[in-house]
Every structure is written in C-alpha cells, then in structure tokens.
Backbone atoms as SQL, in Angstrom:
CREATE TABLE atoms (id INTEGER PRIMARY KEY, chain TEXT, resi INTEGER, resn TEXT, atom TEXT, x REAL, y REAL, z REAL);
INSERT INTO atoms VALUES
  (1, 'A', 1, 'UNK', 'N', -7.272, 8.747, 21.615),
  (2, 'A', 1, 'UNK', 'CA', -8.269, 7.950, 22.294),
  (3, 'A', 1, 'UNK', 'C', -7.564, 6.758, 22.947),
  (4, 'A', 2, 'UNK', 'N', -7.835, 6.458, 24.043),
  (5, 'A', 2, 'UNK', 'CA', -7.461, 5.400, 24.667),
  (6, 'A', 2, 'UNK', 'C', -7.674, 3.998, 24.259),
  (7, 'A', 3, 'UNK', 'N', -6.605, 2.876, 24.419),
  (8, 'A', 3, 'UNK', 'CA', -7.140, 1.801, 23.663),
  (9, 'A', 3, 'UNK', 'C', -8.461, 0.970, 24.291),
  (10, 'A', 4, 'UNK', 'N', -8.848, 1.677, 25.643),
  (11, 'A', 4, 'UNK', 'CA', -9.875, 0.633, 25.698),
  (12, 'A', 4, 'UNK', 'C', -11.201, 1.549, 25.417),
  (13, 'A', 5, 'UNK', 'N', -11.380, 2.429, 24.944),
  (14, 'A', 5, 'UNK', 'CA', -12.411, 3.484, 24.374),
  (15, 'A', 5, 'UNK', 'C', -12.721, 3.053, 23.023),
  (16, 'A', 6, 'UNK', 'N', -14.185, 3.245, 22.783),
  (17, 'A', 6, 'UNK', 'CA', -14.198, 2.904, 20.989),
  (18, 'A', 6, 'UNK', 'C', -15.373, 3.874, 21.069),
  (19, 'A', 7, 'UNK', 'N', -15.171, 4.796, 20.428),
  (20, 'A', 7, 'UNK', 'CA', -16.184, 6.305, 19.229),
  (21, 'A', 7, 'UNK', 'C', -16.848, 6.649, 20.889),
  (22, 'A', 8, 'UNK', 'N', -15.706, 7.201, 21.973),
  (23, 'A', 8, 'UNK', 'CA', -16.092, 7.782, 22.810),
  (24, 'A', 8, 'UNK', 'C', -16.723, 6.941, 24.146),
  (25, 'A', 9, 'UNK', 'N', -17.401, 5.636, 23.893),
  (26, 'A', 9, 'UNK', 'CA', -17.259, 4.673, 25.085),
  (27, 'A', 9, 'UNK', 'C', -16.745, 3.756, 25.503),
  (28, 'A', 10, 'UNK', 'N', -16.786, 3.313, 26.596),
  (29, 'A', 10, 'UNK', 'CA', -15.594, 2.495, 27.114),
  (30, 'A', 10, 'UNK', 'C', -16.040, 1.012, 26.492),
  (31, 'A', 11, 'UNK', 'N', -15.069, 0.537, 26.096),
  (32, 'A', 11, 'UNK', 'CA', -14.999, -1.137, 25.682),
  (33, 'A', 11, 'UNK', 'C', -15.475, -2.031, 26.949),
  (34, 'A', 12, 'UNK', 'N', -16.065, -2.873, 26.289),
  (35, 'A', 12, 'UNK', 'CA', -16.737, -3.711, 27.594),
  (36, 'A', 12, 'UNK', 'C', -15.257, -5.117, 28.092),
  (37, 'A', 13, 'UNK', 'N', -15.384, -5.252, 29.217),
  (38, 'A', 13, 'UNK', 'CA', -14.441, -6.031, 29.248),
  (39, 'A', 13, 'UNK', 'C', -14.532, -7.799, 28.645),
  (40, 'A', 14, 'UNK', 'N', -13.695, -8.188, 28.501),
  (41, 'A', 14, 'UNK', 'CA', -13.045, -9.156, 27.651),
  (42, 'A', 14, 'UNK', 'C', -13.529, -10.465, 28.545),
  (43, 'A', 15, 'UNK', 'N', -13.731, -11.585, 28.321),
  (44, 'A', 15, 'UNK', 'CA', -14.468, -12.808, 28.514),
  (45, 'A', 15, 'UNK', 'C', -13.496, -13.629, 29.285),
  (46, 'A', 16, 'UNK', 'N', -12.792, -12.794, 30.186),
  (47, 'A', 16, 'UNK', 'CA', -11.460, -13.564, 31.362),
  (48, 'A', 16, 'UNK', 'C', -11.849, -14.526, 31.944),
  (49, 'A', 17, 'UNK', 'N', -13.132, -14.495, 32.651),
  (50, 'A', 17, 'UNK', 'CA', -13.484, -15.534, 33.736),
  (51, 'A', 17, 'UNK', 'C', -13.922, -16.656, 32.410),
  (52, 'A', 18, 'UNK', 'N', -14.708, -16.376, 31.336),
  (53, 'A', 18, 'UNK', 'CA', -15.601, -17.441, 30.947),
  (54, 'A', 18, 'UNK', 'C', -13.963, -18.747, 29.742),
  (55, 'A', 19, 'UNK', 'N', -13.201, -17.851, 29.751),
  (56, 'A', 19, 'UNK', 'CA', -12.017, -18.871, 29.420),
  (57, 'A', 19, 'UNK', 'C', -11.511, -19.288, 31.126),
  (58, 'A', 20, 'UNK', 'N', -11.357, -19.022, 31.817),
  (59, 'A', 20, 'UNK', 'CA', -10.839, -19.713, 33.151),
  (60, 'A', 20, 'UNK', 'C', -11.646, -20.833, 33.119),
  (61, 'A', 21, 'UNK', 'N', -13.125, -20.665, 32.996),
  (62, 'A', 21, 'UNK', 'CA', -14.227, -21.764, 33.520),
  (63, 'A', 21, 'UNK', 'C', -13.803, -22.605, 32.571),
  (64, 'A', 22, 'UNK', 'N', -14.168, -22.209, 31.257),
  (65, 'A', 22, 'UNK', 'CA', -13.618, -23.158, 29.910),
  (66, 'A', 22, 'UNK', 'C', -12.231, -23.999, 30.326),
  (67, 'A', 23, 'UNK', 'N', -11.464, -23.690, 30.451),
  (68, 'A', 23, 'UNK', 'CA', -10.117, -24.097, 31.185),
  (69, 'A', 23, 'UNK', 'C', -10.503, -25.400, 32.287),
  (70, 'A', 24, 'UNK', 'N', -10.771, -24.284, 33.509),
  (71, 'A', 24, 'UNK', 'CA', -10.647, -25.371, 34.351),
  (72, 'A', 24, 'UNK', 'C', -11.469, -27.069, 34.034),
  (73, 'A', 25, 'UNK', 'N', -13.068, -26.414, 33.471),
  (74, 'A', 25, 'UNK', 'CA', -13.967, -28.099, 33.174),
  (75, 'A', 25, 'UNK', 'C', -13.212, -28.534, 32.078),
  (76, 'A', 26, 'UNK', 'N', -12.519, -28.245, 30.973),
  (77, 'A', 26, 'UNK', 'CA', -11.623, -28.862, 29.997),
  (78, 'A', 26, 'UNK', 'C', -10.435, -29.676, 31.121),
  (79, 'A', 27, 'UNK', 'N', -9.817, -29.275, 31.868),
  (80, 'A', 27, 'UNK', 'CA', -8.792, -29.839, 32.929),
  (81, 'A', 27, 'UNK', 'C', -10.076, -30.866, 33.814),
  (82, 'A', 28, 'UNK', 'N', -10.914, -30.779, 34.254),
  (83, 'A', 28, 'UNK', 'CA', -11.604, -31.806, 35.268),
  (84, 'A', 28, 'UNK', 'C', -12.070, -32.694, 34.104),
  (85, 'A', 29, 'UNK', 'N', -12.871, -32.167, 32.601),
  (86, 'A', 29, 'UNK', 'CA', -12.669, -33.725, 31.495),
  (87, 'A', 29, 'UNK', 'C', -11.907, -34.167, 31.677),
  (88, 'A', 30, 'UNK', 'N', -10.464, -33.559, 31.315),
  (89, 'A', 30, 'UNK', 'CA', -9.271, -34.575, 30.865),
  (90, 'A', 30, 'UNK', 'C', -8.726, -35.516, 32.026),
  (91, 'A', 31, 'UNK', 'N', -8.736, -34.961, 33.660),
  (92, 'A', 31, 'UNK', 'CA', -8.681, -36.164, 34.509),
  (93, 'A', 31, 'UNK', 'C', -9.533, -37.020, 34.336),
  (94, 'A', 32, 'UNK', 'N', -10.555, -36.907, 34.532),
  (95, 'A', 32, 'UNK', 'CA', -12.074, -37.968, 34.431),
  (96, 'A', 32, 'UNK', 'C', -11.923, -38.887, 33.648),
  (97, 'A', 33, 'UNK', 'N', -11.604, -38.550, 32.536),
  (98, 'A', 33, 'UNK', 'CA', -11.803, -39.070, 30.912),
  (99, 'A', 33, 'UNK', 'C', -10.343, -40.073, 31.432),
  (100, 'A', 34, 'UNK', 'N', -9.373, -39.479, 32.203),
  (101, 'A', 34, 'UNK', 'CA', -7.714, -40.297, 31.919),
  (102, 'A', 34, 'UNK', 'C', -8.568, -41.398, 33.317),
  (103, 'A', 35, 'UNK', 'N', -9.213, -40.980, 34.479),
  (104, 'A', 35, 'UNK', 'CA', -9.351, -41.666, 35.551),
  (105, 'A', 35, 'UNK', 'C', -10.183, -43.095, 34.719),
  (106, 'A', 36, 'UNK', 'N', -11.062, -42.740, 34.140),
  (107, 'A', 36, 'UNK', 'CA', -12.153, -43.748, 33.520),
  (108, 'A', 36, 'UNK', 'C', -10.866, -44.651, 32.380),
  (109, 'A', 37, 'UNK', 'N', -10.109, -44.040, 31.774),
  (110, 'A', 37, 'UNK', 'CA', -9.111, -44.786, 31.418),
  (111, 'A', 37, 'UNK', 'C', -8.688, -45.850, 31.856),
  (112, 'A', 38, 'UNK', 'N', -7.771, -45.268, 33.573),
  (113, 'A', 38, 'UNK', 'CA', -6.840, -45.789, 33.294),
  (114, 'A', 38, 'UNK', 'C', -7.509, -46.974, 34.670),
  (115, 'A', 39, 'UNK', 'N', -8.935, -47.006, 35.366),
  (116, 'A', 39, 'UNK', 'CA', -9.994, -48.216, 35.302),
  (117, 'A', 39, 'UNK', 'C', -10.151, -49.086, 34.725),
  (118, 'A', 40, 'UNK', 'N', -10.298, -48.606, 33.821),
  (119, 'A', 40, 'UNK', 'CA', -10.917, -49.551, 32.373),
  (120, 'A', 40, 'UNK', 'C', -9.645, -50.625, 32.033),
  (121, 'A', 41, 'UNK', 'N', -8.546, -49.948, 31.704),
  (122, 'A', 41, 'UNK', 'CA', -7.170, -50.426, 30.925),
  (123, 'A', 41, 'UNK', 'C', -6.012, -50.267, 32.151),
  (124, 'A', 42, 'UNK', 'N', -6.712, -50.475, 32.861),
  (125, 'A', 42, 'UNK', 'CA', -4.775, -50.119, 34.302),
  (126, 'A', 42, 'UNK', 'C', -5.866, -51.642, 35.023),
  (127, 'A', 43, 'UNK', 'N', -6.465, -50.681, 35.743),
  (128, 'A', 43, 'UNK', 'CA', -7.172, -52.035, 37.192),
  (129, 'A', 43, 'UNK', 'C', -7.675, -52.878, 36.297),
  (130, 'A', 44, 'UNK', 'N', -8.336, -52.754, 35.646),
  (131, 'A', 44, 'UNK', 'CA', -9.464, -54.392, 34.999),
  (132, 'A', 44, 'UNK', 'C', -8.762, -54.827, 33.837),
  (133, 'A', 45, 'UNK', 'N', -7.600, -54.457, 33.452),
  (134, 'A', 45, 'UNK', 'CA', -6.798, -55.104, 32.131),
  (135, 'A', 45, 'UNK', 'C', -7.416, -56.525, 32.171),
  (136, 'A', 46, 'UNK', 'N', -6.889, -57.442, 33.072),
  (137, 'A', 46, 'UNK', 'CA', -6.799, -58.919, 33.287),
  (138, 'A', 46, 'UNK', 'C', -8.569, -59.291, 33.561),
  (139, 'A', 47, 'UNK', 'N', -9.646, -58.520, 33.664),
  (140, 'A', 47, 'UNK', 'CA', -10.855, -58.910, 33.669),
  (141, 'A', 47, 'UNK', 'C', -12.059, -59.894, 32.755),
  (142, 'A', 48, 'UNK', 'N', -11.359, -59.752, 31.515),
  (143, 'A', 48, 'UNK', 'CA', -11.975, -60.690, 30.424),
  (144, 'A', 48, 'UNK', 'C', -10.946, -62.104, 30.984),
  (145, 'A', 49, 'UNK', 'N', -9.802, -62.285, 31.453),
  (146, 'A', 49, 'UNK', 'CA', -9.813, -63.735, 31.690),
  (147, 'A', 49, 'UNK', 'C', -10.570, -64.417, 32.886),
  (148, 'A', 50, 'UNK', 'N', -11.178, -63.298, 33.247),
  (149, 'A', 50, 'UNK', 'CA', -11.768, -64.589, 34.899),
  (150, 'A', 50, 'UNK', 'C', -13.145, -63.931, 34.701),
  (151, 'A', 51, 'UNK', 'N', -13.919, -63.932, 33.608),
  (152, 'A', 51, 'UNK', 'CA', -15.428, -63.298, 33.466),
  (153, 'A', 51, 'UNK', 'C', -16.019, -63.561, 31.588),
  (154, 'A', 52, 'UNK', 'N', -17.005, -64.521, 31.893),
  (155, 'A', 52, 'UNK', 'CA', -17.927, -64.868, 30.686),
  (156, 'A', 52, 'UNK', 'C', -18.265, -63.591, 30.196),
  (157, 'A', 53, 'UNK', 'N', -18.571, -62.598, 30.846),
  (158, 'A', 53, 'UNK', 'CA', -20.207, -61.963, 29.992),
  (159, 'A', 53, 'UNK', 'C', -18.887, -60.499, 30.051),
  (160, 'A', 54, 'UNK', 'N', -18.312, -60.020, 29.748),
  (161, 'A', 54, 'UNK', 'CA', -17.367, -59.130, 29.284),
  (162, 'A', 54, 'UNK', 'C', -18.331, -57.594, 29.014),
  (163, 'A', 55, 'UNK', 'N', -18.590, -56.790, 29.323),
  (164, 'A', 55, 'UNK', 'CA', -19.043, -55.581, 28.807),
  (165, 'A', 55, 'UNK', 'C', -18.279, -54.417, 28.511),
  (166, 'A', 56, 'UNK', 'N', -17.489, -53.474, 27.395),
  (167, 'A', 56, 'UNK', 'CA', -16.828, -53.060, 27.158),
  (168, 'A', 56, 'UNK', 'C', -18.144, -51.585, 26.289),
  (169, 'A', 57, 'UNK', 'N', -17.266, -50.932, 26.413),
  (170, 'A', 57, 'UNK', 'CA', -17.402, -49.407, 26.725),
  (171, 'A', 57, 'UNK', 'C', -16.632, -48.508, 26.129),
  (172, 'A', 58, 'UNK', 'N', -16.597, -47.187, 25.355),
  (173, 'A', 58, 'UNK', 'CA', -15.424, -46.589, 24.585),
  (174, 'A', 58, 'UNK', 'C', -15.442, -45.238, 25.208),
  (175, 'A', 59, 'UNK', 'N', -16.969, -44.393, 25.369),
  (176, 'A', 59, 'UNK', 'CA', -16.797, -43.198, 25.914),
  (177, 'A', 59, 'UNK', 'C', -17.780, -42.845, 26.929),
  (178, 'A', 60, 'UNK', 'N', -17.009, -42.998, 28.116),
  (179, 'A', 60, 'UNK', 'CA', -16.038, -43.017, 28.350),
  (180, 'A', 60, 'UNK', 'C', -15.761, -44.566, 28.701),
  (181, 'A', 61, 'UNK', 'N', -14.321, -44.703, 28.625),
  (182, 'A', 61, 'UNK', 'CA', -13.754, -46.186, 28.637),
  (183, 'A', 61, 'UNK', 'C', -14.261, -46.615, 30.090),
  (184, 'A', 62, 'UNK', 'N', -14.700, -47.778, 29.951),
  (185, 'A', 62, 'UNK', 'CA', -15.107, -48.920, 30.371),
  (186, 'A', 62, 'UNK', 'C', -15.050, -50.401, 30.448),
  (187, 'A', 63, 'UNK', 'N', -14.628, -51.385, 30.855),
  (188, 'A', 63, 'UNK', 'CA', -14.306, -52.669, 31.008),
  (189, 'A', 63, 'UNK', 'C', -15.139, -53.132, 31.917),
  (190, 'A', 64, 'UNK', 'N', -16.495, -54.085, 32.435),
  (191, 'A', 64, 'UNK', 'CA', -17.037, -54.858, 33.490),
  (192, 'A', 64, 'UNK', 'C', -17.604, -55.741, 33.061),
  (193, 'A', 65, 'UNK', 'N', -17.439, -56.864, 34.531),
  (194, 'A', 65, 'UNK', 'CA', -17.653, -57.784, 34.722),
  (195, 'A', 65, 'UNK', 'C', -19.085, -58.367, 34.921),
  (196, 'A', 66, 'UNK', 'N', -20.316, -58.944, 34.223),
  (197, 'A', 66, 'UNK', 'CA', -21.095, -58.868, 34.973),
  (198, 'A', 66, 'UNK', 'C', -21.934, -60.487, 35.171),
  (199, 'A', 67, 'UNK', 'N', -22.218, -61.026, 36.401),
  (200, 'A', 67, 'UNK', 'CA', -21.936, -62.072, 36.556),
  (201, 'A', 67, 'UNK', 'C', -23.450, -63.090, 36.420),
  (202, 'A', 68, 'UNK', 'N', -24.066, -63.652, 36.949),
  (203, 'A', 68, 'UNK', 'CA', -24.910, -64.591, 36.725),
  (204, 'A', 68, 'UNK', 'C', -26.086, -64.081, 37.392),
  (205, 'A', 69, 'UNK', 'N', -25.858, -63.605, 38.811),
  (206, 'A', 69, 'UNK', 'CA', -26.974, -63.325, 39.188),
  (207, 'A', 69, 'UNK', 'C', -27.152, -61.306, 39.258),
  (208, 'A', 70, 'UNK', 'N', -26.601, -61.032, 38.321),
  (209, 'A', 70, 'UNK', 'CA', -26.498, -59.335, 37.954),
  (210, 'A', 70, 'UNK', 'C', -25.544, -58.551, 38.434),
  (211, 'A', 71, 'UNK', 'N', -24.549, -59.036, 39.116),
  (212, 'A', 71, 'UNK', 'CA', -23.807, -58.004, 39.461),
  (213, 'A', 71, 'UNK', 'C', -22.840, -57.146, 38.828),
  (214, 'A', 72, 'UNK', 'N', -22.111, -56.162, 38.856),
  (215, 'A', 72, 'UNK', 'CA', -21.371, -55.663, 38.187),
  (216, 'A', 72, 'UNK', 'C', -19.944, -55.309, 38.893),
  (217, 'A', 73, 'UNK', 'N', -19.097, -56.194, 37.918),
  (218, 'A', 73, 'UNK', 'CA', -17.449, -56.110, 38.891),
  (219, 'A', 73, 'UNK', 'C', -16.861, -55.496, 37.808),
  (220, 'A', 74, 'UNK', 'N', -15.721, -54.198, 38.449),
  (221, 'A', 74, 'UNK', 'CA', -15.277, -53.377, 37.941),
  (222, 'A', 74, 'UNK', 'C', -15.915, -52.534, 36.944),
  (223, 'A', 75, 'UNK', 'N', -17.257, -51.974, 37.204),
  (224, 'A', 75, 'UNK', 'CA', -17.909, -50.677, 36.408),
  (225, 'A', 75, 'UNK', 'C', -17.231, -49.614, 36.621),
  (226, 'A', 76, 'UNK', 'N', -17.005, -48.116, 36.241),
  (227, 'A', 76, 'UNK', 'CA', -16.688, -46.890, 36.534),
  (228, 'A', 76, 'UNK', 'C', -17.701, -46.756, 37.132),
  (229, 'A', 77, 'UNK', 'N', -17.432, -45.702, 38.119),
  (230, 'A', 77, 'UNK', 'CA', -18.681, -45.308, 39.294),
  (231, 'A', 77, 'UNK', 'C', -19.767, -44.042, 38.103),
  (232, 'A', 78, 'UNK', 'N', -20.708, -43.987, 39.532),
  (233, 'A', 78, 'UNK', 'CA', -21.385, -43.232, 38.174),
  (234, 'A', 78, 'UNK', 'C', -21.035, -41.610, 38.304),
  (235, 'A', 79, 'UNK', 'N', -20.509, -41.477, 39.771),
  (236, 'A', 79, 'UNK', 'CA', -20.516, -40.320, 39.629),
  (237, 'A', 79, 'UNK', 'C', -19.222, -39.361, 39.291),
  (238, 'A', 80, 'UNK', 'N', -18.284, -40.469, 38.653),
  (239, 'A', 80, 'UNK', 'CA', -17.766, -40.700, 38.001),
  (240, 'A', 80, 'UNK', 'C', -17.849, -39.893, 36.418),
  (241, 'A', 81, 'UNK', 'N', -18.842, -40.563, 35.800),
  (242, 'A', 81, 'UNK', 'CA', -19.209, -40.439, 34.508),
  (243, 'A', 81, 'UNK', 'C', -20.268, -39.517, 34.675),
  (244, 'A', 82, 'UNK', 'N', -20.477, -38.279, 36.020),
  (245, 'A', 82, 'UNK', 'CA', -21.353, -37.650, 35.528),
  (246, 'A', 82, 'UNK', 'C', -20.482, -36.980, 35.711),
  (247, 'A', 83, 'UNK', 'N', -19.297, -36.729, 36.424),
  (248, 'A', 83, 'UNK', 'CA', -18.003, -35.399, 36.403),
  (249, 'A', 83, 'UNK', 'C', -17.437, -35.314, 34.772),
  (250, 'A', 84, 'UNK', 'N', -17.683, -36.283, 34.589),
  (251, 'A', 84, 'UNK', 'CA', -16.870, -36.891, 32.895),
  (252, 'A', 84, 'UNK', 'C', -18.150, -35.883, 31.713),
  (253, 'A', 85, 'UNK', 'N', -19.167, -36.118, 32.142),
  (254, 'A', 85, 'UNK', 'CA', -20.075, -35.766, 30.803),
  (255, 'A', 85, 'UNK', 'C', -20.522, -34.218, 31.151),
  (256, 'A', 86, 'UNK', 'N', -20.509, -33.310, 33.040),
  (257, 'A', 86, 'UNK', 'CA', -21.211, -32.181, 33.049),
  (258, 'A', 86, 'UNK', 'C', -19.325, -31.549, 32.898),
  (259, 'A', 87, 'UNK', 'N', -18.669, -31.792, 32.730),
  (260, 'A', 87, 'UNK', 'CA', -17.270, -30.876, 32.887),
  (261, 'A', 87, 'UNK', 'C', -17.296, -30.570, 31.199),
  (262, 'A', 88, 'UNK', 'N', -17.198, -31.895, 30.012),
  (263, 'A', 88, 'UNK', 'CA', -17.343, -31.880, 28.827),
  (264, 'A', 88, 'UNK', 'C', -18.596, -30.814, 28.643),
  (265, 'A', 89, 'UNK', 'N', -19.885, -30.748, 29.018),
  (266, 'A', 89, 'UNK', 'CA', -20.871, -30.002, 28.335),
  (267, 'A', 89, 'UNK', 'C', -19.900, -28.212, 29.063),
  (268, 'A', 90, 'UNK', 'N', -19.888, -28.235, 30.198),
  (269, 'A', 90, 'UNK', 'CA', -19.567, -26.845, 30.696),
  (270, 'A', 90, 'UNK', 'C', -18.332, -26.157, 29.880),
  (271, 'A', 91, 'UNK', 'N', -17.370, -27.292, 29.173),
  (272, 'A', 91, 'UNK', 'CA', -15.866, -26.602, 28.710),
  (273, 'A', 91, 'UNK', 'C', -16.578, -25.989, 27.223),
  (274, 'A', 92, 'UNK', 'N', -17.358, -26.858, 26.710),
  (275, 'A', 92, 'UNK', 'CA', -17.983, -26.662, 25.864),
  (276, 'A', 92, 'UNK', 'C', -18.479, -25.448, 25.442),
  (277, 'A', 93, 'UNK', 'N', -19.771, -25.442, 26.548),
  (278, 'A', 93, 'UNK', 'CA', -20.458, -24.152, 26.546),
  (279, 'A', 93, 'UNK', 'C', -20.033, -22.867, 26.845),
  (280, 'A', 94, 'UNK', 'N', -18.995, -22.942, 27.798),
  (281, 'A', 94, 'UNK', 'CA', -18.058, -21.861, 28.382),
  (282, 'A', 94, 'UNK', 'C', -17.075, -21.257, 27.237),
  (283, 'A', 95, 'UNK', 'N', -16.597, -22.409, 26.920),
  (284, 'A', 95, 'UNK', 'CA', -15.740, -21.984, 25.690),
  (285, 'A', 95, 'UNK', 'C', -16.400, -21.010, 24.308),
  (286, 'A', 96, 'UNK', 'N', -17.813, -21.468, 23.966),
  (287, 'A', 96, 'UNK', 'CA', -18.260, -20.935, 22.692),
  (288, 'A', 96, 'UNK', 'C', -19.072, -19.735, 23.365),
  (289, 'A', 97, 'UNK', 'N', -19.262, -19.416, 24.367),
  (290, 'A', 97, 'UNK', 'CA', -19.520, -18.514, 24.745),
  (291, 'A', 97, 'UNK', 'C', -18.675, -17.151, 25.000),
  (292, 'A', 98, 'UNK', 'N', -17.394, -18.027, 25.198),
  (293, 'A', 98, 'UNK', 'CA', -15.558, -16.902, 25.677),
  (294, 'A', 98, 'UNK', 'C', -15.915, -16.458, 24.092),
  (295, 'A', 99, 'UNK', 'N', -16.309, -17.387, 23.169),
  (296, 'A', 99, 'UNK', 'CA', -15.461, -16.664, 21.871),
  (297, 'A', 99, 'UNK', 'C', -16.252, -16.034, 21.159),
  (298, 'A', 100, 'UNK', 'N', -17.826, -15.951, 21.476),
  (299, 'A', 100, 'UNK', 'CA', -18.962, -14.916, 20.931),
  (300, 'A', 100, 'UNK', 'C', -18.567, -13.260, 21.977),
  (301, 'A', 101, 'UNK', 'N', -18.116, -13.897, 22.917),
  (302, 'A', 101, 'UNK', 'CA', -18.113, -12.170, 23.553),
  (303, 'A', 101, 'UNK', 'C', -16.658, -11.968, 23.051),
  (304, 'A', 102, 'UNK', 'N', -15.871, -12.627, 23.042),
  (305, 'A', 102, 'UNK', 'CA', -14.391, -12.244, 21.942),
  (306, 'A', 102, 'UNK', 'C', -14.596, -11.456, 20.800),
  (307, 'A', 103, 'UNK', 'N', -15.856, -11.980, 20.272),
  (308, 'A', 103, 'UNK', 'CA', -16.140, -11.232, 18.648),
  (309, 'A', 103, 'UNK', 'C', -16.894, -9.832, 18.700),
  (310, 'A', 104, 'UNK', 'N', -18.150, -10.300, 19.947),
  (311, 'A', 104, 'UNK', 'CA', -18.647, -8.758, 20.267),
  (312, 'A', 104, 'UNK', 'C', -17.508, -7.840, 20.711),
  (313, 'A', 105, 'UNK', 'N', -16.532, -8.003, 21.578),
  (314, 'A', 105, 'UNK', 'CA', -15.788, -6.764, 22.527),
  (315, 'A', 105, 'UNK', 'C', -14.774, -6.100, 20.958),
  (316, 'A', 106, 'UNK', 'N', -14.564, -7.454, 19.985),
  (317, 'A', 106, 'UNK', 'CA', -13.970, -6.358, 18.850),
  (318, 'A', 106, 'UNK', 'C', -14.400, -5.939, 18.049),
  (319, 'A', 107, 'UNK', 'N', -16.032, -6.216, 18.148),
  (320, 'A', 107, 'UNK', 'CA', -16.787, -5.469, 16.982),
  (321, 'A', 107, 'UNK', 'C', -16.539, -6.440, 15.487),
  (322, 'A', 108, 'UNK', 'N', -16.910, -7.397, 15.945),
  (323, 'A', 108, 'UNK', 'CA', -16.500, -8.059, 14.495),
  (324, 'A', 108, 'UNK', 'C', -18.375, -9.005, 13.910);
C-alpha cells in the first residue's frame, strides 16, 4: 500500500498552507510587537524628561506624552496596534488549527 493510502483511501492532505499562514502572522506579530518596541524605548526614550503626565504601556509597549489641553505626543498609531493584536489572534488560530488537522490526517 502506498504511504499516502490508509485501509484503501487516499490520505487527506496535510495542513501546508494553514502552517504558512501561522508562520507568516507569527512573523507580522513579531515586527509589530519589535516596531511598537522600539517607539516606545528607541524614539520616546528621553520623553518622561520634557512631559508631566507620562503614560506607559506594556502590551504592546508604549511610552506617551499627554499634555494639558489632551493631546497625545508619541502614542503608537492605532493601526499599528491593530496589525499587532489581528496578526497575534490569526498565528494563533491558524496555528491550533495546523495541529488539529495534523492529528486528524494521522488518525490519532
């Protein structure tokens, strides 16, 4: 019997694309996540010395300024932090999905 045959039918194929997708939004987090970084801790390092009201941020990193009459100096953009949070849900979902059809295609 052929290895991609099992008790006479053909094996369904293997979850290639849904690890690529997993892949690639895991690679567009990890820029996002390093871009919102290196914002936060590269450009606005020096921002708490020339700004009272300090707003700080962890996920994703964040550092801004925000001033008297509301403004906001040096925020991450937003659309920004929505590449940051729909790439995280998609690597996510893509991923636990690669590894349920991983378990169906071996019969486990």
């Amino acid at each position: 019997m052929a290895a991609n045959m099992r008790d006479g039918t053909p094996r369904p194929a293997g979850p290639g694309g849904l690890w690529g997708v997993s892949f690639a939004a895991s690679t567009v987090f990890l820029a996002s996540w390093a871009l919102c970084w290196l914002r936060a801790y590269g450009l606005n390092d020096d921002l708490p010395n020339a700004c009272d009201d300090v707003r700080r941020q962890v996920f994703p990193a964040e550092v801004a300024c925000v001033s008297m009459d509301g403004t906001v100096t040096g925020g991450t953009p937003g659309w920004l932090v929505v590449l940051f949070f729909a790439s995280l849900v998609v690597a996510v979902l893509s991923g636990t999905m690669a590894l349920a059809v991983t378990a169906a295609v071996r019969g486990r």
